[in-house]
MDAnalysis code that builds the backbone (N, CA, C; Angstrom):
import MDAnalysis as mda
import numpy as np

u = mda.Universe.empty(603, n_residues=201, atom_resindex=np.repeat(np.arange(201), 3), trajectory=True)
u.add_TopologyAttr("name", ["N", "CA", "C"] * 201)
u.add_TopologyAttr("resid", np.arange(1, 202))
u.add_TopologyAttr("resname", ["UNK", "UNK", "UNK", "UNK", "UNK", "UNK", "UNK", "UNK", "UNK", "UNK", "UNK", "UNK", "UNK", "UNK", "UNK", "UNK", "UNK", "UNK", "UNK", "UNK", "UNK", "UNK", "UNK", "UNK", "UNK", "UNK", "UNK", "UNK", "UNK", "UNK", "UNK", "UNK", "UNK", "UNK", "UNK", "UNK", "UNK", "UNK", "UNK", "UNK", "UNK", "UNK", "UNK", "UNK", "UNK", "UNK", "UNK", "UNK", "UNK", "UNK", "UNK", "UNK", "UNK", "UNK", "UNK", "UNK", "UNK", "UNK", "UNK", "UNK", "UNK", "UNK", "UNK", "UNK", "UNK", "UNK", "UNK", "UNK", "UNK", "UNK", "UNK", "UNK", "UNK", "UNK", "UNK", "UNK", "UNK", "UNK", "UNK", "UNK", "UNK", "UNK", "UNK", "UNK", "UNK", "UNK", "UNK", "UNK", "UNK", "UNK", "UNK", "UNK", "UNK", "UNK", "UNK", "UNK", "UNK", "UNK", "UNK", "UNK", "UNK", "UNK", "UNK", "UNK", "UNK", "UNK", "UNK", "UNK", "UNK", "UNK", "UNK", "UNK", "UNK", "UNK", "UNK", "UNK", "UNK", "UNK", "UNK", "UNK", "UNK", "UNK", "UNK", "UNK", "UNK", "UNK", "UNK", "UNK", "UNK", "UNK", "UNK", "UNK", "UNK", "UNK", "UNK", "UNK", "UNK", "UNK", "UNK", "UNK", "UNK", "UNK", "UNK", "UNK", "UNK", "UNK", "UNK", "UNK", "UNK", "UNK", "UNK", "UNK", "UNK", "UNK", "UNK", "UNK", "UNK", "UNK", "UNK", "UNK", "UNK", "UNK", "UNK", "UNK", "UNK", "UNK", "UNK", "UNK", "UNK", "UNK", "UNK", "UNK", "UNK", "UNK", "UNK", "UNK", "UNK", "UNK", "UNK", "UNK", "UNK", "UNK", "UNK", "UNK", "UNK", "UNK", "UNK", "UNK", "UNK", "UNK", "UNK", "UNK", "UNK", "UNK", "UNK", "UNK", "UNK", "UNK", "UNK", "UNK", "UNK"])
u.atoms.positions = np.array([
    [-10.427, 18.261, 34.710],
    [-11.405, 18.365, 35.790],
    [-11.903, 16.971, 36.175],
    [-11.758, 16.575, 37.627],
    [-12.590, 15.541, 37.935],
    [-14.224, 15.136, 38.547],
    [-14.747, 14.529, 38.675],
    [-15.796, 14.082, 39.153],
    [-15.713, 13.993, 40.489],
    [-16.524, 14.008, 41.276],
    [-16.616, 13.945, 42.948],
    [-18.096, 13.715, 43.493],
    [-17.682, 12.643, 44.369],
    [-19.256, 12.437, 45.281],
    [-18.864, 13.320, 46.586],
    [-19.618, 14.324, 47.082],
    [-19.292, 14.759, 48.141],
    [-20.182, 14.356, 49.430],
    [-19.936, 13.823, 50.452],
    [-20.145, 13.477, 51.833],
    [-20.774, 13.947, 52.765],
    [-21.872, 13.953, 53.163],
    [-21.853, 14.686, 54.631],
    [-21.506, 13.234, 55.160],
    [-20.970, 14.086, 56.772],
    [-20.578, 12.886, 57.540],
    [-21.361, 11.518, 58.509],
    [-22.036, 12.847, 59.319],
    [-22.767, 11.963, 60.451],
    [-24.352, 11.681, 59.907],
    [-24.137, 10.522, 60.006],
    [-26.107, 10.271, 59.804],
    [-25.564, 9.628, 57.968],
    [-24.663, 9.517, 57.493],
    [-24.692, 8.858, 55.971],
    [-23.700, 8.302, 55.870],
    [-22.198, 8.772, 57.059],
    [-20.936, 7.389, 56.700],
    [-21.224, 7.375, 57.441],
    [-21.375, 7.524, 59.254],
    [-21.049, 7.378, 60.096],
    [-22.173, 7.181, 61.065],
    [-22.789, 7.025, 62.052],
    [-24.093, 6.603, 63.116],
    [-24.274, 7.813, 63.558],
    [-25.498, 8.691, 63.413],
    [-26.057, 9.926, 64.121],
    [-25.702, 9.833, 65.166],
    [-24.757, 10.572, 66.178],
    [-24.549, 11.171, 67.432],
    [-24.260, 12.219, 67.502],
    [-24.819, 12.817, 68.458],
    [-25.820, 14.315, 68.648],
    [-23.806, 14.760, 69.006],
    [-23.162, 15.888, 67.946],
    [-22.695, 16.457, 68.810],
    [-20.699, 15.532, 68.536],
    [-20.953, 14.276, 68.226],
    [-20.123, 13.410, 67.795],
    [-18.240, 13.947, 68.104],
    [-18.040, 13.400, 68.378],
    [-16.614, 13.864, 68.990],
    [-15.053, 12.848, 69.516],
    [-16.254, 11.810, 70.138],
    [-15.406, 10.524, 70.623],
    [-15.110, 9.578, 69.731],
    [-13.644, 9.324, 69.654],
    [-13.253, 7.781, 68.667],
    [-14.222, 7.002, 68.810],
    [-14.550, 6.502, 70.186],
    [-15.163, 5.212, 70.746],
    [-16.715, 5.142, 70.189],
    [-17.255, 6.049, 70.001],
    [-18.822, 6.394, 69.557],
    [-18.804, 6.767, 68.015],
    [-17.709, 6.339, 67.201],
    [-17.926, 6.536, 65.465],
    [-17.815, 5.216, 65.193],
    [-19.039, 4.781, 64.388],
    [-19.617, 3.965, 63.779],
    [-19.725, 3.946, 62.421],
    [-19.091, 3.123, 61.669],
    [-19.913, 3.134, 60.130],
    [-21.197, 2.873, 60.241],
    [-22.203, 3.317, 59.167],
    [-23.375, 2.998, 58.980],
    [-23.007, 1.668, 58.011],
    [-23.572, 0.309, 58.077],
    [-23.376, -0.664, 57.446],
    [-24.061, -0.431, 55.635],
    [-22.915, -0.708, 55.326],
    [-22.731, -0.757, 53.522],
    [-22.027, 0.655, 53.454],
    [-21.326, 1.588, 54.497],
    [-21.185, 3.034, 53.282],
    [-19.458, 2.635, 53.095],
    [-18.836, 2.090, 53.767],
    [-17.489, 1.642, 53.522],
    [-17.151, 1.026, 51.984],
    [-18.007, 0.473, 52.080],
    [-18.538, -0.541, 50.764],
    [-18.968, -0.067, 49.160],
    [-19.469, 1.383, 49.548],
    [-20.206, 2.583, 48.985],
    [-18.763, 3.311, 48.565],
    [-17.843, 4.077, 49.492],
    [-16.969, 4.593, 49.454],
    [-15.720, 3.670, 48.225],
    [-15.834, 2.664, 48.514],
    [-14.791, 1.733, 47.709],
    [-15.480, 1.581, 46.319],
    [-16.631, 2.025, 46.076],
    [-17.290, 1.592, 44.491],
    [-16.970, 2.575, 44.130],
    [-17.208, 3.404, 44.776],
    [-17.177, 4.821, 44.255],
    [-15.900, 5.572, 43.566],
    [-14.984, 5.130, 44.511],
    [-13.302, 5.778, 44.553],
    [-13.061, 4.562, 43.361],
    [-13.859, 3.228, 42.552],
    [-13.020, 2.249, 42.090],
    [-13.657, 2.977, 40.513],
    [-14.443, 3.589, 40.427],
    [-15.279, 4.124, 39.401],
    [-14.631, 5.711, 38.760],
    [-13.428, 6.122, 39.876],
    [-13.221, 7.048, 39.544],
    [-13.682, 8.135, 39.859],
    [-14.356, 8.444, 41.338],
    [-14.857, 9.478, 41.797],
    [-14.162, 10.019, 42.510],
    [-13.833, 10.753, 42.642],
    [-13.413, 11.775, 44.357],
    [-14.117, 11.421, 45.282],
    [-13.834, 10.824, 46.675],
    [-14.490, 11.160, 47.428],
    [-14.493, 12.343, 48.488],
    [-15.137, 13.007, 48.345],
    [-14.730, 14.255, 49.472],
    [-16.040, 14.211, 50.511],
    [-15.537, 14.298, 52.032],
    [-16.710, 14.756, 52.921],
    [-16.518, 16.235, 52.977],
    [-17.944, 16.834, 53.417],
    [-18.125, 18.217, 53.550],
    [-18.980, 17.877, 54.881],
    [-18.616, 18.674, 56.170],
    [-19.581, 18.290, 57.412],
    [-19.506, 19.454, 58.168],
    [-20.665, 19.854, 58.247],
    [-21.205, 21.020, 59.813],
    [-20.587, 20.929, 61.052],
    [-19.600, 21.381, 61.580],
    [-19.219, 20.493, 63.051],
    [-19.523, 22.139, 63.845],
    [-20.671, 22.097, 63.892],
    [-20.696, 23.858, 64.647],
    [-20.538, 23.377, 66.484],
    [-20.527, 22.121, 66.680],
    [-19.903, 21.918, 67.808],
    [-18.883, 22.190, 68.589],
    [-17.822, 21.884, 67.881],
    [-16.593, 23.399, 68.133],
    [-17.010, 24.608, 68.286],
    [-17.676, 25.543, 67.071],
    [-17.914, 26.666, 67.467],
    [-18.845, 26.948, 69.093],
    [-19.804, 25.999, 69.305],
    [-20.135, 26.153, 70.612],
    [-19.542, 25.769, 71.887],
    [-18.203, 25.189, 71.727],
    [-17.450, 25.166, 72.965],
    [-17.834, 23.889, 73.360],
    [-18.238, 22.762, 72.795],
    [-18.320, 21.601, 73.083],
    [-17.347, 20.296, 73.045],
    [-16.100, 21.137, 71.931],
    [-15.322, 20.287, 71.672],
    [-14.312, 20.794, 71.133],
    [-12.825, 20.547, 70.646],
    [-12.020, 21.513, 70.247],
    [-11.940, 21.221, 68.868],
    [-10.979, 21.456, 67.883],
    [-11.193, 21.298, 66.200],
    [-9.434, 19.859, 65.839],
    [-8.900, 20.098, 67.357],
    [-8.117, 18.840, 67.498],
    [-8.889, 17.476, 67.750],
    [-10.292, 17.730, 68.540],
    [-10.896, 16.361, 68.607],
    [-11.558, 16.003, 67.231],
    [-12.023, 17.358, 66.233],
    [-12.449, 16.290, 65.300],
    [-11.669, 15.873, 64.588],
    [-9.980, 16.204, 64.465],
    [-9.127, 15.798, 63.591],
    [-8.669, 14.387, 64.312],
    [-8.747, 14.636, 65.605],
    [-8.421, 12.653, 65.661],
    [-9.582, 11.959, 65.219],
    [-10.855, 12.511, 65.910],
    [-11.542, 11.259, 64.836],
    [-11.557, 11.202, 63.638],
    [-11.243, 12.155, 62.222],
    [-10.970, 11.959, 61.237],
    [-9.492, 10.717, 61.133],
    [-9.048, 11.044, 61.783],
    [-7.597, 10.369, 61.508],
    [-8.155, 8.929, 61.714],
    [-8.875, 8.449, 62.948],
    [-9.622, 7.398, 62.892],
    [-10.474, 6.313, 62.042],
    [-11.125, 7.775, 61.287],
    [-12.111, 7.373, 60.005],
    [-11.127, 7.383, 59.066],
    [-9.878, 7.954, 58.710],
    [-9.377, 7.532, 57.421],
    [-8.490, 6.079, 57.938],
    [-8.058, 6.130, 59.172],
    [-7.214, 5.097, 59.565],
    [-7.864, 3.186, 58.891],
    [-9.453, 3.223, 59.625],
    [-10.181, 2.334, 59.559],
    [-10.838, 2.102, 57.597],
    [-10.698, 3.102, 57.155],
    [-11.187, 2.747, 55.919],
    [-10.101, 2.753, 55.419],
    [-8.992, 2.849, 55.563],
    [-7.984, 2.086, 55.011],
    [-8.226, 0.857, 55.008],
    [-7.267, 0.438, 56.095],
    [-7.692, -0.774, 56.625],
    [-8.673, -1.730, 56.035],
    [-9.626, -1.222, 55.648],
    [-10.437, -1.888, 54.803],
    [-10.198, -1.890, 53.247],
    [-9.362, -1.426, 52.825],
    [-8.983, -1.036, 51.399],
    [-9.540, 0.215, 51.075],
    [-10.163, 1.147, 51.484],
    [-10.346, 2.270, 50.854],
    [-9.935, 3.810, 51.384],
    [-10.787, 4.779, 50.943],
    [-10.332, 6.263, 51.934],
    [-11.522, 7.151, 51.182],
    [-10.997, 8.220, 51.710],
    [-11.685, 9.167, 50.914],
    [-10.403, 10.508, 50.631],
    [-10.894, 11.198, 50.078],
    [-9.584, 12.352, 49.269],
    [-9.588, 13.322, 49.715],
    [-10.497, 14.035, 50.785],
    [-10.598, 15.068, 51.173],
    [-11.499, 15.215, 52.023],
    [-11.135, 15.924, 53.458],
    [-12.251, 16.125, 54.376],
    [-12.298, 17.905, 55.138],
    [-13.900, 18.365, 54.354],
    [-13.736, 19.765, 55.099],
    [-14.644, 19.499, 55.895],
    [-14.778, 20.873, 56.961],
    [-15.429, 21.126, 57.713],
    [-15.941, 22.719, 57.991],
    [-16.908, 22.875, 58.559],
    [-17.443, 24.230, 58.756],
    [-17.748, 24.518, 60.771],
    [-16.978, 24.973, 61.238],
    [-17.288, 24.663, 62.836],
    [-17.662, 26.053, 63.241],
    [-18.545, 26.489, 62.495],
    [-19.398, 28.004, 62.642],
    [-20.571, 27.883, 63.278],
    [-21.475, 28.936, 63.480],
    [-22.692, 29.169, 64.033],
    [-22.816, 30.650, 63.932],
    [-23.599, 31.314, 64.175],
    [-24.105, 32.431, 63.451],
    [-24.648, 33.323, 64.573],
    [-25.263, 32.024, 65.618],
    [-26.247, 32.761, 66.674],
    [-25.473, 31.942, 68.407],
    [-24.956, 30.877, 67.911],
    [-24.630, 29.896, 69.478],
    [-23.304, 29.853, 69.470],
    [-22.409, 30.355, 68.153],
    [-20.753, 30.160, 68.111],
    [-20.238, 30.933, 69.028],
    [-19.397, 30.473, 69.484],
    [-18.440, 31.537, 70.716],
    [-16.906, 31.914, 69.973],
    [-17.052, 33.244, 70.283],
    [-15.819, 34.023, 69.720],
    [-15.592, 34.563, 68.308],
    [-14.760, 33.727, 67.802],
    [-14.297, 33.839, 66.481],
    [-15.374, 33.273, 65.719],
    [-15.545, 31.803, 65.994],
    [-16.759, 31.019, 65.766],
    [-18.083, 31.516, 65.116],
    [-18.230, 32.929, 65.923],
    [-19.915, 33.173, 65.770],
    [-19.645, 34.231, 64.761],
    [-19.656, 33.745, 63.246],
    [-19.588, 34.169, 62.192],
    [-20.952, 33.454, 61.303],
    [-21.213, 34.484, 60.509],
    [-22.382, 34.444, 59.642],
    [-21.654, 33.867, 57.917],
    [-20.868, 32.723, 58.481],
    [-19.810, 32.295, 57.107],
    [-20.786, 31.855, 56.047],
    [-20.168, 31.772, 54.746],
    [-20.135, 31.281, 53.810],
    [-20.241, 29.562, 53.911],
    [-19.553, 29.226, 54.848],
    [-19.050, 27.284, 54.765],
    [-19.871, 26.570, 55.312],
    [-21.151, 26.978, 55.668],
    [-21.960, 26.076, 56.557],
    [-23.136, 25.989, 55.548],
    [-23.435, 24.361, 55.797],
    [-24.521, 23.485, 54.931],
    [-25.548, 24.702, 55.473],
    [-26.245, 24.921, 54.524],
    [-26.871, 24.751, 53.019],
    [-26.375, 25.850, 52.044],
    [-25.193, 26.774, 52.782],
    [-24.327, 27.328, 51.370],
    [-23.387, 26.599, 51.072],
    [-22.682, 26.727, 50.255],
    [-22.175, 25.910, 49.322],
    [-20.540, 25.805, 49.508],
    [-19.773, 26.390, 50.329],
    [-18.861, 26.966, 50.655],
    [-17.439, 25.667, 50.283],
    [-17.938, 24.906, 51.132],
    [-16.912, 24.220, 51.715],
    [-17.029, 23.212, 50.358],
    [-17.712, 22.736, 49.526],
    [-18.172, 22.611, 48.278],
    [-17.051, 23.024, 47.144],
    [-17.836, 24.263, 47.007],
    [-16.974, 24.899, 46.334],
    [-15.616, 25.374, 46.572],
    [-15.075, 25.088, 47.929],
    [-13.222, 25.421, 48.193],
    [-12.619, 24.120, 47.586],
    [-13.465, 23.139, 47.906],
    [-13.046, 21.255, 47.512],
    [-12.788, 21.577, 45.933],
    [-13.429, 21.903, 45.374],
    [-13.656, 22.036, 43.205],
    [-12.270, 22.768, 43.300],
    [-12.002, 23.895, 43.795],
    [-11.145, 24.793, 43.515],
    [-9.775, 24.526, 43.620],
    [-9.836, 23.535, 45.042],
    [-8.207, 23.429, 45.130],
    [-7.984, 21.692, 44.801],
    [-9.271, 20.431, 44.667],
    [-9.009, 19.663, 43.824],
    [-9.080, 19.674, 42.603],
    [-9.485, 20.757, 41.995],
    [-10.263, 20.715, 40.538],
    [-11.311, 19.437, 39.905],
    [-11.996, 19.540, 40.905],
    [-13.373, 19.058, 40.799],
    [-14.315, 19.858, 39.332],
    [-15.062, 19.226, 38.589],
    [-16.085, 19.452, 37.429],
    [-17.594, 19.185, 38.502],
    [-18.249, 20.365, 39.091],
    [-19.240, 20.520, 40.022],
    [-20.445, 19.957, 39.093],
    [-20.362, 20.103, 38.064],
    [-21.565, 19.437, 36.730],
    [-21.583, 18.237, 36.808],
    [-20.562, 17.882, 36.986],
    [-20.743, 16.080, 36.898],
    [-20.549, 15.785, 38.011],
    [-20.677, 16.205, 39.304],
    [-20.031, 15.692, 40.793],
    [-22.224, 15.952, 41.453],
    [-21.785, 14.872, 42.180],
    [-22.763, 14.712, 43.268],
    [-22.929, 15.159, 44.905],
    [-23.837, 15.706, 45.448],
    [-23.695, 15.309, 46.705],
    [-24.759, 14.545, 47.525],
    [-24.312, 13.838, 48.588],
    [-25.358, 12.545, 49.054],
    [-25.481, 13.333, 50.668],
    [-26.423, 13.399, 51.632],
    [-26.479, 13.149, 52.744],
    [-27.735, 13.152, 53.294],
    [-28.103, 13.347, 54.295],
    [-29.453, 12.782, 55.219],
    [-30.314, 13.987, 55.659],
    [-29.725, 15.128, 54.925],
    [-30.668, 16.150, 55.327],
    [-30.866, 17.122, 54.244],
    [-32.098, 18.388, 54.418],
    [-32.144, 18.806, 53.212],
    [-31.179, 20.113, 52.875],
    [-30.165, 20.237, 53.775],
    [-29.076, 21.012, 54.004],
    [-28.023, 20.852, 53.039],
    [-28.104, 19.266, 53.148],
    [-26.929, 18.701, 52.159],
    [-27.361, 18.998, 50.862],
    [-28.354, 18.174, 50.765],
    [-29.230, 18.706, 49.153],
    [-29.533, 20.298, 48.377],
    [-29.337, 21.207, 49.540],
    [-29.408, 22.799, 49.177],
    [-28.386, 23.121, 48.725],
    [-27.305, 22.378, 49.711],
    [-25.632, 23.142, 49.551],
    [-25.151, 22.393, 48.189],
    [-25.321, 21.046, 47.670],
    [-25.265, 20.295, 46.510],
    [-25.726, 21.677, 44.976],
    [-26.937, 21.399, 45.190],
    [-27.697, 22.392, 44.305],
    [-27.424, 23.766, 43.888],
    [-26.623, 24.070, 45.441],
    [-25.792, 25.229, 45.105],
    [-25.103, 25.720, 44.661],
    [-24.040, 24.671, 44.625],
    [-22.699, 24.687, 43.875],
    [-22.864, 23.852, 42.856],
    [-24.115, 23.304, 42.091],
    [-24.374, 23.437, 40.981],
    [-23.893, 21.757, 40.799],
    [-23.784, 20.945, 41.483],
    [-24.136, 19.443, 41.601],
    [-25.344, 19.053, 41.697],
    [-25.706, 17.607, 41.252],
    [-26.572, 16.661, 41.681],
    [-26.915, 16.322, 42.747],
    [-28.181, 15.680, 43.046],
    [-27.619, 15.579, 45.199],
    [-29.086, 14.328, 45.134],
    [-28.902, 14.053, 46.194],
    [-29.488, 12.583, 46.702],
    [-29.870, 13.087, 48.077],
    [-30.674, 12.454, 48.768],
    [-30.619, 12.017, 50.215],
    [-30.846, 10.951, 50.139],
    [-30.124, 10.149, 51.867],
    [-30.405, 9.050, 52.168],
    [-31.023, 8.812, 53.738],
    [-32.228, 8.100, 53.780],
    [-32.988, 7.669, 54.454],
    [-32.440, 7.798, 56.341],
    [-30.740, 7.120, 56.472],
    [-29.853, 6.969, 57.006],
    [-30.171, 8.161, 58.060],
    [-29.945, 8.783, 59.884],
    [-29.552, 9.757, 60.308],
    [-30.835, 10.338, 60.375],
    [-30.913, 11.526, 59.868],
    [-32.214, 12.381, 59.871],
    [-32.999, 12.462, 58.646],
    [-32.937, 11.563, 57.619],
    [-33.500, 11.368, 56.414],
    [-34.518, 11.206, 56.444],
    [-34.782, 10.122, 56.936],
    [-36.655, 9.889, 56.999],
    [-37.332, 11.012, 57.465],
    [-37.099, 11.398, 58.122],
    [-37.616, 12.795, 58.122],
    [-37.472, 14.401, 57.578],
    [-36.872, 13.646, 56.391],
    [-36.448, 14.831, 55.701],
    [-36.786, 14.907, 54.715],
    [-37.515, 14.225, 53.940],
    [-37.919, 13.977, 52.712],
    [-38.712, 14.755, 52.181],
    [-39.717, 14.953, 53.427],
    [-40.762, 16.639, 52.852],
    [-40.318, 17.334, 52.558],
    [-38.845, 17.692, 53.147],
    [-38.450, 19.018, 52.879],
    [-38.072, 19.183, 51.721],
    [-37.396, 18.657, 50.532],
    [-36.448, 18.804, 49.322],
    [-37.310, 19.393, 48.324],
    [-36.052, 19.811, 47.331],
    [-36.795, 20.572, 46.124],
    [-37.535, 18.991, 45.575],
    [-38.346, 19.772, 44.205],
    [-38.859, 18.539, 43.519],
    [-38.082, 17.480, 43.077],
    [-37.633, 16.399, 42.308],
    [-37.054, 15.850, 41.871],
    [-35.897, 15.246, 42.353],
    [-35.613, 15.089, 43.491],
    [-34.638, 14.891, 44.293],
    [-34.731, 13.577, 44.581],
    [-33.930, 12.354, 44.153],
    [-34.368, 11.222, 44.543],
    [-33.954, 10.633, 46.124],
    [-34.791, 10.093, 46.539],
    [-34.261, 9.612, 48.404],
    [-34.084, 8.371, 48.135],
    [-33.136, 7.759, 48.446],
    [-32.677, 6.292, 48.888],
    [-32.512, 5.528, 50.082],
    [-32.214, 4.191, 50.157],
    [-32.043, 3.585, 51.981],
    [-30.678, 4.331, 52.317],
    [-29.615, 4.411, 51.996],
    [-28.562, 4.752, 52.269],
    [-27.309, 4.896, 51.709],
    [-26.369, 4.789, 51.978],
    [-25.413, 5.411, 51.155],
    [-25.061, 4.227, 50.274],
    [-24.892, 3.085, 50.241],
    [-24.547, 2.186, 49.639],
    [-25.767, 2.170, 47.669],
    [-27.101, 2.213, 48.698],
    [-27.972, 2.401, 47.546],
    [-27.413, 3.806, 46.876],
    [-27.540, 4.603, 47.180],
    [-26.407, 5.840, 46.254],
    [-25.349, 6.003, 45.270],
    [-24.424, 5.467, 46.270],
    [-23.336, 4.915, 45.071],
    [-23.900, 3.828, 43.788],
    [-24.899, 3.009, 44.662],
    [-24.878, 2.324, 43.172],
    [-25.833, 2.925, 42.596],
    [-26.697, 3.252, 42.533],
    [-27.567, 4.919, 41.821],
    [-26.679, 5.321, 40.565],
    [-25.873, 6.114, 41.562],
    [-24.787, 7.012, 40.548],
    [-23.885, 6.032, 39.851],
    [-23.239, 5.160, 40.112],
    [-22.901, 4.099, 39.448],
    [-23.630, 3.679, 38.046],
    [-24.864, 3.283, 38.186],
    [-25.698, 2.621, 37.321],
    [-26.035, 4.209, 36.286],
    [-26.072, 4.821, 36.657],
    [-26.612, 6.144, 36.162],
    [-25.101, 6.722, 35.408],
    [-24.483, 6.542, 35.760],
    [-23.463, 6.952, 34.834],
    [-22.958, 6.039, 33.899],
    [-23.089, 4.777, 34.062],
    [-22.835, 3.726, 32.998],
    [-23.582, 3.871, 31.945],
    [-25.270, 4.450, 32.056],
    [-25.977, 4.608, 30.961],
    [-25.589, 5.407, 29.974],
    [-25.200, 6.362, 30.951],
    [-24.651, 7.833, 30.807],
    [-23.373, 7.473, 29.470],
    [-22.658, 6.035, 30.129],
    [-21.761, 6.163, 29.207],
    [-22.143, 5.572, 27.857],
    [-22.753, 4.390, 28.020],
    [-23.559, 3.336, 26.784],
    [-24.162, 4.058, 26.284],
    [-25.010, 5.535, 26.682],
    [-25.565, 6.044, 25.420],
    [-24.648, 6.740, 24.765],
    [-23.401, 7.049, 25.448],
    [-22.357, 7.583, 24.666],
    [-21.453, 7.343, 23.225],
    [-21.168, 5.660, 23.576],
    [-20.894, 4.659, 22.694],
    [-22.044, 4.871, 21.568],
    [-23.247, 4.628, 22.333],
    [-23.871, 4.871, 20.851],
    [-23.862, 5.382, 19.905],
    [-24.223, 6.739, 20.648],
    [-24.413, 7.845, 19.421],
    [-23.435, 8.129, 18.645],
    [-21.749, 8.021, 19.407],
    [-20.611, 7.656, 18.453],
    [-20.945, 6.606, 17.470],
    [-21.744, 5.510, 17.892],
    [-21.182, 4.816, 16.647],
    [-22.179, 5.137, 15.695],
    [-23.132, 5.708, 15.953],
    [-24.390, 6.352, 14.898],
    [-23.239, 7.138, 14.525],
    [-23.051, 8.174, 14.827],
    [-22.136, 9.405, 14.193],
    [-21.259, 8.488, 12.883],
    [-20.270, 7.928, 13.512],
    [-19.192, 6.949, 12.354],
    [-19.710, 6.141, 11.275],
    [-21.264, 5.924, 11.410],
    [-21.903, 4.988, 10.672],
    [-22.190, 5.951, 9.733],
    [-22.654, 7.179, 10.328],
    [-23.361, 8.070, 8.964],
    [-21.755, 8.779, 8.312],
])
């Protein structure tokens, strides 16, 4: 079983735009490229999980968000990195048209698209995280029985009231990764320890 940081997209890798669709208008948020490469060098999964109920409302088709994915993995190449997996949920419940307007399972704040990622990467949901800018991300995290973060980034700052207790908020995704970074190194040094207490006695 592996470890995994899971993603929301817009507002924590990428620049909040309402609706997001166009190559020309995806933006990294500065440091998450940077974030993504610590992360994947540490041995994480990276997987995004993202709401695109924009499709379901007829705003866009599910071919436009696959070119801009192709975009976003194209460019973080390019930079030396990627990520391992990208789902999506392009539902709505009450505004989806057609097929669309389903009361699914896969849309942030259930856990769906989460839990399909564990199943067919074999992800360990105990030790995997999820990071994003709203308290959607942090529900659907919690759900499927991960850790979760928000970051400031997108709709964060204003999201902070909302979370369960204990939920730590950060500037952004970069501060995150190194969070979980630093937090699992302890994680490991107290490990070493107590082994070597154990061998000593």
């Amino acid at each position: 079983m592996r470890r995994a940081v899971f993603l929301d997209r817009d507002g924590t890798i990428n620049e909040e735009r309402q609706y997001l669709c166009r190559v020309e208008d995806f933006h990294f948020i500065g440091g998450a490229v940077e974030a993504i490469r610590l992360l994947r060098g540490k041995g994480f999964l990276v997987v995004v999980v993202t709401n695109q109920s924009g499709i379901g409302r007829g705003y866009y088709a599910e071919d436009d968000l696959h070119a801009l994915h192709r975009h976003m993995h194209a460019e973080l190449e390019r930079q030396g990195t990627g990520v391992d997996a990208c789902y999506f949920c392009p539902h709505h419940p009450t505004h989806g048209q057609g097929s669309y307007a389903v009361d699914c399972a896969c849309r942030k704040p259930l856990p769906g698209m989460l839990l399909q990622a564990a199943s067919e990467l074999g992800i360990d949901l105990a030790s995997s995280w999820m990071i994003g800018d709203k308290s959607a991300d942090v529900e659907a995290g919690l759900a499927a029985g991960c850790r979760a973060m928000l970051v400031k980034t997108g709709y964060g700052a204003g999201e902070a009231g909302y979370l369960p207790p204990g939920i730590r908020v950060v500037d952004d995704l970069l501060a995150a990764a190194r969070a979980i970074i630093e937090e699992n190194q302890h994680a490991a040094d107290e490990l070493v320890q107590l082994k070597g207490e154990f061998n000593a006695d």
